[in-house]
gemmi code that builds the backbone of each chain (N, CA, C; Angstrom):
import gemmi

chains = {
    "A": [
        ("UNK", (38.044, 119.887, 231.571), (39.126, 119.089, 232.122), (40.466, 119.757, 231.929)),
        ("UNK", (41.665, 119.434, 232.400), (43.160, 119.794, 232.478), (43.111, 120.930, 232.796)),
        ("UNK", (42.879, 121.018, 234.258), (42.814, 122.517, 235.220), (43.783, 122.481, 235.728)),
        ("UNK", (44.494, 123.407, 236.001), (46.193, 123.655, 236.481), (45.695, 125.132, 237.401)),
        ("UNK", (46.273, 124.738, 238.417), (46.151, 126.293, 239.453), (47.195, 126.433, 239.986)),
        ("UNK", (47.462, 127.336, 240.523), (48.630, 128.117, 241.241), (48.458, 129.008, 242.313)),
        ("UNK", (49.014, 128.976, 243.510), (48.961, 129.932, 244.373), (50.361, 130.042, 244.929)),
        ("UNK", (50.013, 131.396, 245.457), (49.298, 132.647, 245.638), (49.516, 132.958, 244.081)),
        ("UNK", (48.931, 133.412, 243.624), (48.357, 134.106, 242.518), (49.349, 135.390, 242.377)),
        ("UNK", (49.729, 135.928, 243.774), (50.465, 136.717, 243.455), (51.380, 137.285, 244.635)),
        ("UNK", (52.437, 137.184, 244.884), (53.187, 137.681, 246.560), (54.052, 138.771, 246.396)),
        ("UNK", (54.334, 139.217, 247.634), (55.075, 140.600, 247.712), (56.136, 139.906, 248.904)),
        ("UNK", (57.846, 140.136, 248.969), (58.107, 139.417, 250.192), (59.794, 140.824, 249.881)),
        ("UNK", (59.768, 140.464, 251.012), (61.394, 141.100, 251.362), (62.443, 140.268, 251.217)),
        ("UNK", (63.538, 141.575, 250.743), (64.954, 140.343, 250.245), (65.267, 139.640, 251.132)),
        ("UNK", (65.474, 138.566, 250.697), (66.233, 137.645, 251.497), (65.286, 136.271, 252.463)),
        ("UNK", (64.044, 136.747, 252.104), (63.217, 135.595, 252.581), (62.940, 134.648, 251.173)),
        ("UNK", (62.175, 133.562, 251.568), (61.738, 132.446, 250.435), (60.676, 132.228, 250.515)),
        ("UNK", (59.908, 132.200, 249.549), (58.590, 131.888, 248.815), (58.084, 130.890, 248.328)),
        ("UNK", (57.536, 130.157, 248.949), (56.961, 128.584, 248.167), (55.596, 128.999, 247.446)),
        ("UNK", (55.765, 128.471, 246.038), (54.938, 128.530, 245.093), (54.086, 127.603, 244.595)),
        ("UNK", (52.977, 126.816, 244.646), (52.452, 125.689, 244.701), (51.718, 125.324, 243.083)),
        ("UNK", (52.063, 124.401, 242.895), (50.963, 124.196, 241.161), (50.419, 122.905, 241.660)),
        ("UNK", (49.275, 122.750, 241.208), (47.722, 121.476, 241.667), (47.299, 121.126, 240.158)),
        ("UNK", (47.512, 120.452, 239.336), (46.518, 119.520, 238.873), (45.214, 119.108, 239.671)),
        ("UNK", (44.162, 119.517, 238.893), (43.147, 119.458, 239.835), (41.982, 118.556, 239.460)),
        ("UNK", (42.230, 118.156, 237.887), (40.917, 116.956, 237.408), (42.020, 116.026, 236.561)),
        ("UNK", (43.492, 115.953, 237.030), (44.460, 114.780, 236.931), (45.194, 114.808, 236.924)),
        ("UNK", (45.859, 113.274, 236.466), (47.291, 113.276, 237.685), (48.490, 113.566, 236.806)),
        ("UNK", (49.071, 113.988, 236.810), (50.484, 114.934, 236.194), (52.000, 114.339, 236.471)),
        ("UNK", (52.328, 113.091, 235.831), (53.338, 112.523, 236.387), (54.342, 113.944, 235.673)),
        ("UNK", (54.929, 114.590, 235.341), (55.273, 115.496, 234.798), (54.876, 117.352, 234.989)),
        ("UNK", (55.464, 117.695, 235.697), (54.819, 119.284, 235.472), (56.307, 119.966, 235.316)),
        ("UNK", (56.379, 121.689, 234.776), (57.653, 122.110, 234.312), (57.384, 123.463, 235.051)),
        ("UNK", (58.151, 123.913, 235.450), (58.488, 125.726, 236.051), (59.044, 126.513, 234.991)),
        ("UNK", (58.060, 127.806, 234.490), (58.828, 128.365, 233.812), (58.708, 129.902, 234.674)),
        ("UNK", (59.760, 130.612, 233.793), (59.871, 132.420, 234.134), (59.585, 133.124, 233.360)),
        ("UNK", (58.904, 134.218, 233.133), (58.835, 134.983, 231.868), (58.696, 136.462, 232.223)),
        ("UNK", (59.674, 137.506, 232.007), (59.866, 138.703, 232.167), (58.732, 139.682, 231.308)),
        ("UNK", (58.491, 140.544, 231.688), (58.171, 141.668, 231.490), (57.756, 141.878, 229.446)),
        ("UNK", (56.831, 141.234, 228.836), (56.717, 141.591, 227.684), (57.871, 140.656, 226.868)),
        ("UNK", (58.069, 139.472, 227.475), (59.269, 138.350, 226.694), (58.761, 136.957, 226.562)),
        ("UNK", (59.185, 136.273, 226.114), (58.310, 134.410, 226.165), (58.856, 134.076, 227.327)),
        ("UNK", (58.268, 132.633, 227.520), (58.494, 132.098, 228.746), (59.904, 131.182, 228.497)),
        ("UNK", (60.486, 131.218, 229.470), (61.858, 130.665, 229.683), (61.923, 129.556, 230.644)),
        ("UNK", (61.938, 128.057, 230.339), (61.833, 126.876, 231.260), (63.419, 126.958, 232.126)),
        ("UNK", (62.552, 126.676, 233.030), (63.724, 126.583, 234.390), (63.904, 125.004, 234.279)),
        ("UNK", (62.750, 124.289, 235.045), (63.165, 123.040, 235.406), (61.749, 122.199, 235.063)),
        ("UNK", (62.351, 120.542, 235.195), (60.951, 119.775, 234.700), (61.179, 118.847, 236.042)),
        ("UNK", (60.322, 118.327, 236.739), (59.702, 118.000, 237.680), (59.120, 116.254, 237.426)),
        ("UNK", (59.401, 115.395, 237.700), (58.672, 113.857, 237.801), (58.618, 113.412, 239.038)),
        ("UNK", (57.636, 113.163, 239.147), (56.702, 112.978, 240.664), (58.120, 111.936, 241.058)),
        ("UNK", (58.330, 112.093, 242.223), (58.929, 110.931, 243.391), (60.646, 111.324, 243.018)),
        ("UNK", (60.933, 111.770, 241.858), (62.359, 112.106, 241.491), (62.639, 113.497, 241.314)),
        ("UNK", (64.025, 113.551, 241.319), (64.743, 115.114, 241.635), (64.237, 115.865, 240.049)),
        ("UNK", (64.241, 117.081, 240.165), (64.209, 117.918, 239.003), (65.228, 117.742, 238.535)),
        ("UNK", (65.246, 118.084, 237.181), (65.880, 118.126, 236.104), (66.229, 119.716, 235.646)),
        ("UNK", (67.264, 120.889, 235.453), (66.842, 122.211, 235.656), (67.818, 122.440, 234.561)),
        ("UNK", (67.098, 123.415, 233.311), (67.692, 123.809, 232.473), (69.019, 124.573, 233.022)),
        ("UNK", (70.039, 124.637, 231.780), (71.297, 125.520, 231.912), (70.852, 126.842, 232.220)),
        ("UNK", (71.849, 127.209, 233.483), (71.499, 128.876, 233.753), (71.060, 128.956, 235.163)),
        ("UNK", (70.191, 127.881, 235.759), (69.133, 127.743, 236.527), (69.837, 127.348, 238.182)),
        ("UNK", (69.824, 128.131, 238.644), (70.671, 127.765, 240.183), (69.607, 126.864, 241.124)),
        ("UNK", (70.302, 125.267, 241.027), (69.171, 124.711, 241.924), (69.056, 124.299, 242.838)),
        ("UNK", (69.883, 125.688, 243.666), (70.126, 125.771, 245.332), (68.709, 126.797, 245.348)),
        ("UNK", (68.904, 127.858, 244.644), (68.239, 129.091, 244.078), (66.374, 128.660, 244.554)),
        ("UNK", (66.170, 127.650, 243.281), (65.350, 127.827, 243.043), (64.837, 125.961, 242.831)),
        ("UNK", (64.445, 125.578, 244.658), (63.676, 124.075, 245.107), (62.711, 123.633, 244.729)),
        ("UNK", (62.484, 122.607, 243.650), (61.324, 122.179, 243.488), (61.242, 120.761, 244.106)),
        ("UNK", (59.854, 120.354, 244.216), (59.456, 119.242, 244.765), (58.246, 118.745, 243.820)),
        ("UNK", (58.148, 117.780, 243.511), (57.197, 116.991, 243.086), (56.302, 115.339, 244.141)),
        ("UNK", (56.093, 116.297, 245.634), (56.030, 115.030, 246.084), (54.822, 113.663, 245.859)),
        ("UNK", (53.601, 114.358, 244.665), (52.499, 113.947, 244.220), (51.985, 113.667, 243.197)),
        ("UNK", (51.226, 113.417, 242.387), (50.987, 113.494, 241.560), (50.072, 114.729, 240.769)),
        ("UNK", (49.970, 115.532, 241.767), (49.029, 116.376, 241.632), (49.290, 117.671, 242.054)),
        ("UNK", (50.564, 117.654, 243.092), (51.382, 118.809, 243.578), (52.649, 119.232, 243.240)),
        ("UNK", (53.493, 120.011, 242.762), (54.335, 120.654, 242.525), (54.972, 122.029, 242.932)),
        ("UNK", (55.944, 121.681, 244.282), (55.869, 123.347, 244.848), (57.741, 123.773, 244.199)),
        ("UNK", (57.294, 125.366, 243.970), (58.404, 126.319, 243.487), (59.408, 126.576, 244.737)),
        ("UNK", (60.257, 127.236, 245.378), (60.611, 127.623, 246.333), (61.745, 128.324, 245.819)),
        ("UNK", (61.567, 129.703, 245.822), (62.562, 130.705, 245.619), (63.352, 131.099, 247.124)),
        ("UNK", (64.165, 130.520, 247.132), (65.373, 130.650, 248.551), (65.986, 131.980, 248.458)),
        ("UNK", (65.732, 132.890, 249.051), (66.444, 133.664, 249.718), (66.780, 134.806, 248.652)),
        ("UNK", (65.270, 135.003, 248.474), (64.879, 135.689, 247.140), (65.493, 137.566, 246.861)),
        ("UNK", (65.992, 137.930, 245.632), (66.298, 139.297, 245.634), (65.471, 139.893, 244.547)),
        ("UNK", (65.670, 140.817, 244.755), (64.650, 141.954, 243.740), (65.026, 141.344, 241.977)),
        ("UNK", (66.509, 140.698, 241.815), (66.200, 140.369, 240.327), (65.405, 139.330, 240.233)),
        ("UNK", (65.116, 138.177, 241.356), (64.029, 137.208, 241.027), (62.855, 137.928, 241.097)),
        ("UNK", (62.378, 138.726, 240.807), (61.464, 139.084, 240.382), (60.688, 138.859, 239.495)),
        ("UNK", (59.760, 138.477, 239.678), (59.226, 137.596, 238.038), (57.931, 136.898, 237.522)),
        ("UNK", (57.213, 136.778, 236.498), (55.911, 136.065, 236.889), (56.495, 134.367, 236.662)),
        ("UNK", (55.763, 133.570, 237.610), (56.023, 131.743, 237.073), (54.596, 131.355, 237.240)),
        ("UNK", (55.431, 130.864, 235.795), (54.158, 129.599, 235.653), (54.467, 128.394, 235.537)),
        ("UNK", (53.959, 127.589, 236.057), (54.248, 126.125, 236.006), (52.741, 125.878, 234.863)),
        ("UNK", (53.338, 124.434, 234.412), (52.167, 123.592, 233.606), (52.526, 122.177, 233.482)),
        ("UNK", (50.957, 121.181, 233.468), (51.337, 119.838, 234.226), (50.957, 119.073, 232.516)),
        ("UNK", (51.931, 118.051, 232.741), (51.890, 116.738, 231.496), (51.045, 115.805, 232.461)),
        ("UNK", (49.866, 114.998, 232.020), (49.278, 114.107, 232.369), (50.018, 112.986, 231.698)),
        ("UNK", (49.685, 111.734, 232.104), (50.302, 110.304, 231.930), (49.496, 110.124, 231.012)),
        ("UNK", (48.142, 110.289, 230.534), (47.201, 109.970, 229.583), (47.968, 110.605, 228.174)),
        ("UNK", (47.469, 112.202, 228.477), (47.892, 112.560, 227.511), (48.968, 113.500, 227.287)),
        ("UNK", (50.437, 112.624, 226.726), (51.792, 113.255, 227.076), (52.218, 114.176, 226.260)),
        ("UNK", (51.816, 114.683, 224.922), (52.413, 115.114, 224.529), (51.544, 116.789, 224.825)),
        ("UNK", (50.992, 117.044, 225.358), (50.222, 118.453, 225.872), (50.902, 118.593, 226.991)),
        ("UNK", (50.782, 120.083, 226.920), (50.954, 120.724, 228.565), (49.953, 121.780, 229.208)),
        ("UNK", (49.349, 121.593, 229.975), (48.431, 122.633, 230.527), (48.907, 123.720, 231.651)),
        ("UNK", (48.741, 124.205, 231.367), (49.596, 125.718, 231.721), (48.488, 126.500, 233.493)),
        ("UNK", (49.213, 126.413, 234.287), (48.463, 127.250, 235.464), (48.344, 128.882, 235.303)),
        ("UNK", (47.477, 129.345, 236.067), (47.677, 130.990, 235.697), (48.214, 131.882, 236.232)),
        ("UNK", (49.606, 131.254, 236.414), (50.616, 132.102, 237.129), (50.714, 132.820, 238.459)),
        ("UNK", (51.893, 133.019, 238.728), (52.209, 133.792, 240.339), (53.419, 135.032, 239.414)),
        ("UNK", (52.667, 135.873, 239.689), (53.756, 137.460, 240.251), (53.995, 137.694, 241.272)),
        ("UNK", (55.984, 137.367, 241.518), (56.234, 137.582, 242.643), (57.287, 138.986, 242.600)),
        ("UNK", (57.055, 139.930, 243.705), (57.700, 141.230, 243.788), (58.717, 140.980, 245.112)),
        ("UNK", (60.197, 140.970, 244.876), (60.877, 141.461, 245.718), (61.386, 142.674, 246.080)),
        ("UNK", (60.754, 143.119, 247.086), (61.756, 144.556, 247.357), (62.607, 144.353, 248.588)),
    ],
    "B": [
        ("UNK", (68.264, 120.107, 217.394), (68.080, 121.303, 218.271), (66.710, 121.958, 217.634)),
        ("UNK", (66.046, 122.544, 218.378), (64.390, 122.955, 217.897), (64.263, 124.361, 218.454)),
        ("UNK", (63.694, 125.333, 217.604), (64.036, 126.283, 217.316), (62.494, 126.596, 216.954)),
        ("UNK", (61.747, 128.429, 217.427), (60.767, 128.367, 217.151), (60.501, 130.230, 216.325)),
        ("UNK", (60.530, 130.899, 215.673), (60.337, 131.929, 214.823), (58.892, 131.986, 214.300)),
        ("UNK", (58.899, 133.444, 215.428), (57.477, 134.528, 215.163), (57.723, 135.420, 214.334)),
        ("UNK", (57.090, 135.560, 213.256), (57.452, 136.771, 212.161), (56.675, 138.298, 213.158)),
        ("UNK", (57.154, 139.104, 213.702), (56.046, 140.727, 213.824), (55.922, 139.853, 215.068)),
        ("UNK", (56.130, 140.938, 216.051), (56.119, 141.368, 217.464), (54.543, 141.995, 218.124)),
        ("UNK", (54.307, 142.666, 216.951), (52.785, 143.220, 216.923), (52.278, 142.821, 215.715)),
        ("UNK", (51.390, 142.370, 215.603), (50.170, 142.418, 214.393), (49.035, 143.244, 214.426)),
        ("UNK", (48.557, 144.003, 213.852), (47.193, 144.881, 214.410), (46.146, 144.663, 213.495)),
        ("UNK", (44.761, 144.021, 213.369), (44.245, 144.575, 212.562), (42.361, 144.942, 212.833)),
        ("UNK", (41.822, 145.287, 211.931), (40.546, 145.829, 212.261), (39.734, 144.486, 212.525)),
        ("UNK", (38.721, 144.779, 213.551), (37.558, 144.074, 213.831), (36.547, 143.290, 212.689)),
        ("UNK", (36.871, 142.306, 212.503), (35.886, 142.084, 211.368), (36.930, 141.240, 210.436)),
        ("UNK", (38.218, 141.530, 210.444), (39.457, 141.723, 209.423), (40.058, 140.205, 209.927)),
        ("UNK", (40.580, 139.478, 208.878), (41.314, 138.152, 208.646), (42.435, 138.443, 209.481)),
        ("UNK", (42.865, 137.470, 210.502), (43.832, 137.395, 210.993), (45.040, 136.570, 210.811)),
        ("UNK", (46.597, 137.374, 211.046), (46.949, 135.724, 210.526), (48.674, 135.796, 211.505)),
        ("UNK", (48.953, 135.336, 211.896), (50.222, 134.509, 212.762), (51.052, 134.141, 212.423)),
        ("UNK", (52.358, 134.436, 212.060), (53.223, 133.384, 211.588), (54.274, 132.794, 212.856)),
        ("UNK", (54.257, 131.492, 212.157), (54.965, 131.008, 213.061), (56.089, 129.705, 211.914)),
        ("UNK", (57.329, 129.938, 212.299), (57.897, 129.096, 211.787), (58.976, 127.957, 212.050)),
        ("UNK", (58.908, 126.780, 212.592), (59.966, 126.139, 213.391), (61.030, 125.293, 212.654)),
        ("UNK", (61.873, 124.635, 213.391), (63.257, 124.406, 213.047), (62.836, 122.878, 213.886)),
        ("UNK", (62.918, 121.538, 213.336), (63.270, 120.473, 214.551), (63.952, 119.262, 213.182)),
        ("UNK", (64.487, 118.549, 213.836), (65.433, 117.527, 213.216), (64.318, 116.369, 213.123)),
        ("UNK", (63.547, 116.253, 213.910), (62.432, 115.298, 213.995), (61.027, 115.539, 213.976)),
        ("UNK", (60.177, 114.771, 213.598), (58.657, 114.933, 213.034), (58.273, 115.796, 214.669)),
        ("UNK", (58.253, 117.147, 214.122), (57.913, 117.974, 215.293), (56.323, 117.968, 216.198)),
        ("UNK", (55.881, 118.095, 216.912), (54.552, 118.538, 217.591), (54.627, 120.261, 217.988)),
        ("UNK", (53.443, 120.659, 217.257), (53.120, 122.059, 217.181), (52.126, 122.859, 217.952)),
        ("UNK", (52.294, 123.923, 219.056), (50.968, 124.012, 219.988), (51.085, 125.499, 219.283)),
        ("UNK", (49.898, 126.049, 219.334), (49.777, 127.743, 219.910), (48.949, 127.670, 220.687)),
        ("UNK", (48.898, 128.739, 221.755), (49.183, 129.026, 223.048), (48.532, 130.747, 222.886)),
        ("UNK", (47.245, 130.908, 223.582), (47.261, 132.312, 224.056), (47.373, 132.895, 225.350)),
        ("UNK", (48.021, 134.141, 225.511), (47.980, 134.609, 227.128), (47.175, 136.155, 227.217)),
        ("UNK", (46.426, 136.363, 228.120), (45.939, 137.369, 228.553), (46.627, 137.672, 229.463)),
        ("UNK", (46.587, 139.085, 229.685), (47.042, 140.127, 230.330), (47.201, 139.689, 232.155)),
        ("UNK", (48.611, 139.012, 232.222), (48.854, 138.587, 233.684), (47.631, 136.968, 233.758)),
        ("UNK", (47.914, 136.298, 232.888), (47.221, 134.863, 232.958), (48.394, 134.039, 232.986)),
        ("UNK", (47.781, 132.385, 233.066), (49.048, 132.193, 232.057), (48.328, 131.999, 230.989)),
        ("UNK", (49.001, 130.676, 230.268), (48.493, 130.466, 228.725), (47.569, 129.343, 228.500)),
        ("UNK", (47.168, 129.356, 227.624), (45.806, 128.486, 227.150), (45.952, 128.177, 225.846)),
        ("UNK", (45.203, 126.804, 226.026), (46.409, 125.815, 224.585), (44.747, 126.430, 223.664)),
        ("UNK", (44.833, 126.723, 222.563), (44.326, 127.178, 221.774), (44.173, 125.665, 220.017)),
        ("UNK", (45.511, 125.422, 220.110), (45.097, 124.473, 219.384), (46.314, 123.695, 219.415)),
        ("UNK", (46.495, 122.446, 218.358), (47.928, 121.527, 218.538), (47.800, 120.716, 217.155)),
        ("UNK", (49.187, 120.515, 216.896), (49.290, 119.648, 216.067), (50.474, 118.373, 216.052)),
        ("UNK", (49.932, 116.824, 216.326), (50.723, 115.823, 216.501), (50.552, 115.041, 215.557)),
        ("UNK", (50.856, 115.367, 214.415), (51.277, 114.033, 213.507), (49.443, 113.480, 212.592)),
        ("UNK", (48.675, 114.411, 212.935), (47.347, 113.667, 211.992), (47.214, 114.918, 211.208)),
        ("UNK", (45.724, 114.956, 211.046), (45.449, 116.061, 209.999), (46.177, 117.624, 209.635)),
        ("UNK", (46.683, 118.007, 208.922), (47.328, 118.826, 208.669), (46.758, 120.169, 209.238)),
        ("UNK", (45.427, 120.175, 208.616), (44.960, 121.406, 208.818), (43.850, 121.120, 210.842)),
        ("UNK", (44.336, 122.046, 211.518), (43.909, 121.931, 212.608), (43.322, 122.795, 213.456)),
        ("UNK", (41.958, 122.561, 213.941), (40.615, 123.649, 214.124), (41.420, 123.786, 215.628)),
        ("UNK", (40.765, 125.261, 216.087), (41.114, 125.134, 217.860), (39.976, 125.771, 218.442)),
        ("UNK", (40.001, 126.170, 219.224), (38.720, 127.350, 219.838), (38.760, 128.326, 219.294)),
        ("UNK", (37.825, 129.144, 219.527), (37.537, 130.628, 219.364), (37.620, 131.026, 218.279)),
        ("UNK", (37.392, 130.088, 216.729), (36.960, 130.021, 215.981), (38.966, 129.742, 214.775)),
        ("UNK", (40.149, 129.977, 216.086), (41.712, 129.457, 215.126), (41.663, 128.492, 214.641)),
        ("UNK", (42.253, 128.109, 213.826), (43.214, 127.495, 212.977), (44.128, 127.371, 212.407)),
        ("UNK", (45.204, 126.407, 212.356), (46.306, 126.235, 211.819), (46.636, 124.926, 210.852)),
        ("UNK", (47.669, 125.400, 209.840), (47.946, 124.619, 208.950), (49.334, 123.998, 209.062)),
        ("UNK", (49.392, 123.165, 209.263), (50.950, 122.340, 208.895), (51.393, 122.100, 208.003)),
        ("UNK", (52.406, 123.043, 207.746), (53.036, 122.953, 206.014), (54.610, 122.539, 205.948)),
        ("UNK", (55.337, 120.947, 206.079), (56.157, 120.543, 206.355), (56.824, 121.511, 205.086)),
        ("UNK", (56.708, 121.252, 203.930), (57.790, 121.772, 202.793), (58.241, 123.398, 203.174)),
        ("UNK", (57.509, 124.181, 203.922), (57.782, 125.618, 204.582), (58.013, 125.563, 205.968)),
        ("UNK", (58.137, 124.531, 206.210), (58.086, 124.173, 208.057), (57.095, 125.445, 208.534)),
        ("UNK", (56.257, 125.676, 208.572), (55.484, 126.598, 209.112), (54.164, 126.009, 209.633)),
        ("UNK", (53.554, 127.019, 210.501), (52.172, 126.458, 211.469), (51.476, 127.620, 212.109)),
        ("UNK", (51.076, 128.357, 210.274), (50.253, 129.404, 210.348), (49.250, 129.762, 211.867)),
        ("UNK", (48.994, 130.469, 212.041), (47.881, 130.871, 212.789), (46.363, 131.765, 211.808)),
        ("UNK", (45.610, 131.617, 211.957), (44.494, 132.165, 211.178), (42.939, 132.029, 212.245)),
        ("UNK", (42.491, 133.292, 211.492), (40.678, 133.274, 211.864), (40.640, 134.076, 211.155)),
        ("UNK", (39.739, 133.775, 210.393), (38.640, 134.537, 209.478), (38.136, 135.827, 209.470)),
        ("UNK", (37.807, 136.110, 210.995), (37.421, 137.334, 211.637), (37.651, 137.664, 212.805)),
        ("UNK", (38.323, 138.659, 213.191), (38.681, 139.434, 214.841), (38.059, 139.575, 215.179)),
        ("UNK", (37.997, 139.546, 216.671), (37.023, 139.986, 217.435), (37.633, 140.876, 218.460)),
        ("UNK", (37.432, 142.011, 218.970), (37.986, 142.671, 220.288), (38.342, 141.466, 220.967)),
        ("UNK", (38.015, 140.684, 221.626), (38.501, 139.577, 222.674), (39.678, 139.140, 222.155)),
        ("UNK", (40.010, 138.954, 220.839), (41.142, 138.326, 220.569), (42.253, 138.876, 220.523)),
        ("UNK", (42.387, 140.280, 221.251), (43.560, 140.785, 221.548), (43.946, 140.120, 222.804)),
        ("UNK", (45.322, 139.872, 222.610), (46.176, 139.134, 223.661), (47.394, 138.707, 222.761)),
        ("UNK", (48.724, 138.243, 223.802), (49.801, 137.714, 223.554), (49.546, 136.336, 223.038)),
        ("UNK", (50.184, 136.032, 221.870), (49.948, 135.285, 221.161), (51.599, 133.518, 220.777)),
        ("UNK", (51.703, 132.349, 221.337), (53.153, 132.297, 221.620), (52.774, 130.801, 220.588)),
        ("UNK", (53.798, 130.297, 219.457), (53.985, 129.273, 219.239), (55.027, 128.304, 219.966)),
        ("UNK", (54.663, 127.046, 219.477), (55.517, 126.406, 220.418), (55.898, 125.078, 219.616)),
        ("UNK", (56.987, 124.481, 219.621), (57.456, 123.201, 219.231), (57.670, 122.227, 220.426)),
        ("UNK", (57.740, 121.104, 220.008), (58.207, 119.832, 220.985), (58.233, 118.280, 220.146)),
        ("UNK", (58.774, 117.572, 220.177), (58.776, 116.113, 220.185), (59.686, 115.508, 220.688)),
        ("UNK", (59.154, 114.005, 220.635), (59.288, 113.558, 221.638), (61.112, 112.934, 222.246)),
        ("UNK", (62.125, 113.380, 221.304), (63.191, 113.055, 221.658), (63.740, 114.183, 222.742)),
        ("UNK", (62.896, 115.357, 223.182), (63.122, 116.459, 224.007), (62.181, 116.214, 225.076)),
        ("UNK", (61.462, 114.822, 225.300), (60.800, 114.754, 226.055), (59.721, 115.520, 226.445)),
        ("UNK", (59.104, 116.310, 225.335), (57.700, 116.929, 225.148), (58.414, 118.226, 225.580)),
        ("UNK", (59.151, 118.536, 226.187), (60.008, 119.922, 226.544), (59.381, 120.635, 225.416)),
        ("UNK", (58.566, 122.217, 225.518), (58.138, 122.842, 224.908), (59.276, 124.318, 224.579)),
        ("UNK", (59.643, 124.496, 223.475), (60.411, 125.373, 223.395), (59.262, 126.446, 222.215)),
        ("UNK", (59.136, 127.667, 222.881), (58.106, 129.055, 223.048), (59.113, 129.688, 221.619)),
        ("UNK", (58.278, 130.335, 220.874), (58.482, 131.742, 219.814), (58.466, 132.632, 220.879)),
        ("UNK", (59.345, 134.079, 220.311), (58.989, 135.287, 221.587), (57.653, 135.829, 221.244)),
        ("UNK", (56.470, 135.308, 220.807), (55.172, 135.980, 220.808), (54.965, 136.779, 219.860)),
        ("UNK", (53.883, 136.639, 219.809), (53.172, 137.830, 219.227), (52.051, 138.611, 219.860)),
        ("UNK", (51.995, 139.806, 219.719), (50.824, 140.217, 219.990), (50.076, 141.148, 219.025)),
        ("UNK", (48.542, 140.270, 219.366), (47.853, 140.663, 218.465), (46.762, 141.778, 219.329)),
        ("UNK", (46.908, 143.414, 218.440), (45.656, 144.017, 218.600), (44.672, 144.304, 217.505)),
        ("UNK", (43.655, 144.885, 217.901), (42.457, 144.666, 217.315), (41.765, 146.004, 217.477)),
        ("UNK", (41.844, 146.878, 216.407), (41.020, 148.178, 216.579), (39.712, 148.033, 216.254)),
        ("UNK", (39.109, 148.813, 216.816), (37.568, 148.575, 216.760), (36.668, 149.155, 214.933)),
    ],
}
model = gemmi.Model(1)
for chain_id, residues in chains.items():
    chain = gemmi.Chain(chain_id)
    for i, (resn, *xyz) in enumerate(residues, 1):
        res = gemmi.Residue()
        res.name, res.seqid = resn, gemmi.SeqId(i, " ")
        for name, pos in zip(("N", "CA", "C"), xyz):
            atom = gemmi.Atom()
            atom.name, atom.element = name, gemmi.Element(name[0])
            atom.pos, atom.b_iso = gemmi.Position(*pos), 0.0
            res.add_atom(atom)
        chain.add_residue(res)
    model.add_chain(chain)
structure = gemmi.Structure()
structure.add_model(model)
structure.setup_entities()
């Protein structure tokens, strides 16, 4: 149980286009899921936290013209890197809080995305 | 404010050989404690947790950790390495006045010579 997926798994896109990034709870429902970033050999760094039907919430730092999330489900959570440049470059992972059990987070297995 | 300190960036040790993790956190309130492993381009996988019951706490793959409020610490340990258990290694704090918000150690990684 507490399967978290992510696609594409991994994208390649040119500057200046945008990338929607999708996270699925897939054996439950996730009133809660969070976007994080994590560079090259560093911990992960939370962007934003996500509650189904309401706006994100996006840590300091975090441009959230930049970088659209949506929570329109309970089970879906999409990323959307707008108008992406080679420094967003980066692996994300999102991971979903179930309503059962809140104080865990289950972690998806990430998207590496390459801008050139 | 919650705060999370990995002692060693690398840990290395032989196959067979006691392993051990440090991890040490900072929270103003009765904290919740995860470690967290990542393989190479994964993400992470909750390995074990600790919320407020038994101190000492079993996880998979044979970890464990101890909750030692008077050292604020939340060892990592196994008995014995295995090649598989090389990977990035991340503690983590949260409770619940941060709204489970997980704030990450910068890792460790553990290798494992044969």
């Amino acid at each position: 149980g507490a399967v978290v997926s992510q696609h594409p798994s991994w994208v390649i896109c040119k500057s200046g286009t945008s990338v929607k990034i999708e996270c699925r709870s897939l054996d439950f429902q996730a009133t809660t899921m969070f976007w994080y970033r994590q560079f090259p050999k560093q911990s992960l760094m939370l962007m934003a936290t996500s509650n189904e039907g309401s706006k994100a919430t996006y840590e300091q730092g975090v441009e959230k013209d930049k970088f659209l999330i949506n929570h329109a489900s309970l089970t879906l959570s999409t990323l959307t890197v707008t108008s992406a440049h080679p420094e967003d470059s980066s692996f994300y992972i999102c991971s979903a809080k179930s309503s059962v059990s809140t104080d865990t987070q289950y972690f998806g297995p990430g998207t590496r995305l390459t801008v050139l | 404010a919650q705060s999370v300190t990995q002692l060693g960036s690398h840990v290395s040790v032989s196959e067979g050989a006691l392993v051990l993790l440090r991890c040490n956190y900072s929270s103003s309130v009765p904290p919740y404690l995860f470690w967290y492993v990542q393989y190479p381009n994964q993400g992470l996988q909750l390995l074990l947790k600790y919320t407020s019951a038994a101190t000492l706490v079993k996880g998979i793959n044979g970890f464990e950790a101890e909750f030692k409020k008077s050292e604020t610490s939340f060892h990592l340990t196994k008995p014995s390495a295995h090649m598989s258990d090389a990977a990035e290694y991340f503690c983590a704090v949260s409770n619940v006045d941060s709204s489970y918000k997980l704030i990450f150690g910068s890792g460790t990684r553990l290798l494992v010579r044969p």
